[in-house]
C-alpha positions, 0 to 999 in steps of 0.5 A: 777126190769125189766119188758118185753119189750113194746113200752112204755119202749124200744127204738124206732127204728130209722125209728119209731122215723122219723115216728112219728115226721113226723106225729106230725109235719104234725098234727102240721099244724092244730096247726099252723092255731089255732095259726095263727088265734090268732096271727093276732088278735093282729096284726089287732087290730093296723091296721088303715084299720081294726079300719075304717071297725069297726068304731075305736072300743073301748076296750070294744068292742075290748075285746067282739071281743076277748072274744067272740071267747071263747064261740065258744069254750067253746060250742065246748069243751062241747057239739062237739069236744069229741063226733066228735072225739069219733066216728068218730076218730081223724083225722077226728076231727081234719079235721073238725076243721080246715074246720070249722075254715076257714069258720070262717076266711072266715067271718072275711076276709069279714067283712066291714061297715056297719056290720063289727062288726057284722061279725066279731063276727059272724066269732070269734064265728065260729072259736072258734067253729072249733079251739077247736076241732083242740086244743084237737083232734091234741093233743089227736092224738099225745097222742095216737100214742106216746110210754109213754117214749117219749110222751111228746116230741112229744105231745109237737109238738102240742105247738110248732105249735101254737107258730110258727102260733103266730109268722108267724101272728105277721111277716105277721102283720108286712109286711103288716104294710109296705103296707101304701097306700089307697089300703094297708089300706083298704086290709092290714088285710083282707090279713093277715087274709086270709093268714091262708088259705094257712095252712088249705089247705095243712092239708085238703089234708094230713091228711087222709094219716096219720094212725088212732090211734091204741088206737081209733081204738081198742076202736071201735073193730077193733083190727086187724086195730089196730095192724096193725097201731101199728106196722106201727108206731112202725116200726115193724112187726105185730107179734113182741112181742113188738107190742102184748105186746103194743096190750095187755095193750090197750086192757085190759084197754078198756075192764076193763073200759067198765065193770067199768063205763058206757060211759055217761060224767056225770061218770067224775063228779060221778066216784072218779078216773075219777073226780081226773083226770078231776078237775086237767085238768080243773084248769090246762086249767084254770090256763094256761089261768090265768096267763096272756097269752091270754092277751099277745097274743091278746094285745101285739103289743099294750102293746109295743106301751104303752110303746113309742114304735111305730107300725111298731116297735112293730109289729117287736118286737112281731115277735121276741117275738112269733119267741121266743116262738117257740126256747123256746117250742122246748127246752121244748121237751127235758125237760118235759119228763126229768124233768117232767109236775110239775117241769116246771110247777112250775117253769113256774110260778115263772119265769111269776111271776117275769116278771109280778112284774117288768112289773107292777112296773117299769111303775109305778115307772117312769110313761109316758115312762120318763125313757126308760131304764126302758121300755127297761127293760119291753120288756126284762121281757115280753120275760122272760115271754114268756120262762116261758109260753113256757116251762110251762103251752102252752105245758104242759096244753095239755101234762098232759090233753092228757095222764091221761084219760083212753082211752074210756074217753080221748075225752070226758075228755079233751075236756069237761076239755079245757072248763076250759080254755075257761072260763079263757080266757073270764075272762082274756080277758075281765079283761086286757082291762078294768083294762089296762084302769082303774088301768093301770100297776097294771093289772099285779100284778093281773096275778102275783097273779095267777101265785103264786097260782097256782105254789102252787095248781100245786106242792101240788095237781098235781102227776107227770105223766112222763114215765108211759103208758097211761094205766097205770095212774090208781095207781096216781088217784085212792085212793082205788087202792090195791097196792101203792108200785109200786108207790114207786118204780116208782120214786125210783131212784135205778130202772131207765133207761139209763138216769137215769129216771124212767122206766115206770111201767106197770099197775097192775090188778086193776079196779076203 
């Protein structure tokens, strides 16, 4: 069956594609500062000046420094990040997120005896605050620029942002470490801190060049705006059959769902189509968040140097592993709209499983770096894990998030569903130095366990959202939808595109 052309099936003309990924990847700036401001943390927690300025703060205290950092966005995510980015736009969230986000750096660059753990807390709370309206409104402005065929790819750009800030903070850690004076103690990682500022300046002062999303806009009345940026982005002229056909599905999707639900966020817990959408993105958060990432992105260098290696080395080492990541998520590109959010996914899961079983067993068979070979082979499984998270749960948590909400719900879903993921992130931050402490390398098998079952939870409960227009995710979580045969035929391999996916169904005349 075909069906006319729209921009969520036809192809994107040449000077349309350049367009969007200039935009996503300008977008990906905000990203970069999120992921920078987590990757120095790892790196500063191995700093001799930083452990003098906070009196050698214990792993309690370590995992407060970390953890705290979640409620800031856990506040955000519930009660800022939706309604800043439902009013006033998307852009402009994600500005006042990373402004907020350098406030905070600004705290934590300043902080000294006496007080230093003080600030420091101070300043974890604040960037968390400004951080998770960065993490949900990027993601949110890519979603919603992006034809449904190629969504994924340039959704995805979010992820790669945030690992490339990873690995910059890891190699700035690392040149710092070389900086070995009286004054390099002292300044070293206040230095590192403060180089994120370089980031957020540059997207303070672009990102209002950037157009808003024609779908935000359209949510507001401002339909004409909204063809006009459209077309712009889709590279064609306003009156093109493509645009107005792109133009008719957002419209008709926002009037259906101001007549079905009113706007109050309550509706995600009270409205079964809405709430099918929500749990599944909060657990997704929560999982992605479970599965051992926050504990390797706050505490590898000093998982490295567990394993006998030294500081510098393991600075170096974490450099080349979040440089990894970023290779990793630029494959996932290209896979996760070819083989869609729950094959890697699920897939993810087992390759972190695997990686954590031999990161747990292997210490314990031969305890007290005896055999090197063995701690060789941990650093091997630790980067097989990084493949596995980069192509899995990092980009895609954000992808199937950002596309299943209808457009006047999408800010509010999203965020309030990320908050999944700042609970994760306290419990999996507070869990990984306590029990590194008290169990030792049986800590992984705890992260393996939840890889397991949530590979399960993902391949079970989770339907496959590739290729279908954000207005069209209807039919996937409504159960008393009128006609399920277009379901069928959306994964039916006889009706597929040239390379050999399905095409994208465009929505039926149906309500919640």
């Amino acid at each position: 069956m075909a069906y006319p052309p729209t921009a969520s099936n036809a192809p994107l003309p040449v000077k349309a594609s350049v367009r969007l990924m200039t935009i996503c990847i300008f977008f990906g700036l905000a990203s970069l500062a999120w992921g920078y401001n987590i990757g120095v943390m790892a790196t500063i927690y191995v700093h001799p000046g930083f452990k003098k300025a906070l009196h050698n703060p214990s792993s309690a205290k370590t995992g407060l420094i970390t953890s705290i950092y979640y409620l800031g966005t856990w506040l955000s995510y519930l009660f800022v990040s939706h309604p800043l980015a439902d009013r006033f736009g998307r852009r402009v969230a994600a500005a006042s997120g990373v402004f907020i986000t350098g406030i905070g750096a600004a705290i934590q660059t300043s902080a000294r005896s006496p007080g230093g753990l003080g600030m420091m807390i101070t300043g974890r709370i604040v960037c968390g605050f400004g951080l998770a309206i960065v993490s949900t409104s990027v993601p949110l402005y890519q979603s919603e620029i992006s034809p449904a065929k190629h969504r994924g790819r340039y959704v995805v750009i979010n992820h790669v942002g945030l690992v490339a800030g990873l690995a910059t903070a890891f190699w700035v850690g690392y040149g710092v470490s070389h900086w070995e004076s009286m004054r390099g103690n002292y300044y070293g990682w206040k230095l590192s801190m403060a180089v994120q500022f370089i980031f957020e300046f540059f997207f303070l002062l672009g990102v209002f060049f950037c157009p808003e999303t024609p779908r935000w806009l359209a949510e507001q009345g401002r339909n004409q705006e909204a063809r006009e940026n459209l077309a712009w982005l889709r590279a064609l002229d306003p009156s093109d059959e493509i645009v107005a056909g792109e133009m008719r599905e957002i419209e008709k999707d926002i009037e259906e769902r101001k007549l079905a639900t009113n706007q109050s966020w309550t509706v995600l817990f009270t409205h079964r189509p809405l709430f099918n959408r929500f749990w599944r993105a909060a657990l997704l958060q929560f999982m992605a968040q479970m599965c051992g990432n926050t504990s390797m992105k706050y505490y590898l260098p000093s998982i490295f140097m567990s394993l006998g290696i030294n500081r510098k080395l393991s600075l170096m080492i974490g450099g080349i592993e979040s440089t990894l990541k970023i290779g990793c998520t630029i494959i996932d590109t290209f896979l996760v709209d070819r083989w869609g959010r729950r094959i890697t996914l699920v897939g993810a899961c087992v390759v972190m499983s695997i990686s954590l079983l031999l990161n747990g067993a292997l210490p314990l068979a031969y305890p007290n770096n005896v055999n090197h070979a063995a701690d060789y082979v941990c650093v091997l499984f630790i980067f097989l894990y990084t493949f596995g998270y980069s192509i899995g749960f990092g980009p895609a948590a954000w992808v199937y998030g950002s596309e299943i909400f209808p457009t006047n719900f999408r800010a509010k879903g999203l965020n309030i569903a990320a908050s999944g993921g700042s609970i994760g992130s306290i419990v999996a931050s507070q869990v990984w130095p306590v029990g590194m402490r008290n169990i030792g390398p049986k800590t992984h098998f705890i992260f393996m366990c939840n890889n397991i079952v949530s590979g399960i939870i993902i391949w079970f409960f989770y339907p496959e959202t590739k290729r279908r227009s954000l207005e069209d995710m209807e039919a996937l979580f409504d159960p008393n939808y009128k006609s399920r045969s277009h379901l069928e035929s959306a994964t039916d391999p006889r009706e597929s595109d040239e390379d050999g996916l399905p095409e994208a169904v465009p929505p039926k005349n149906a309500r919640a």
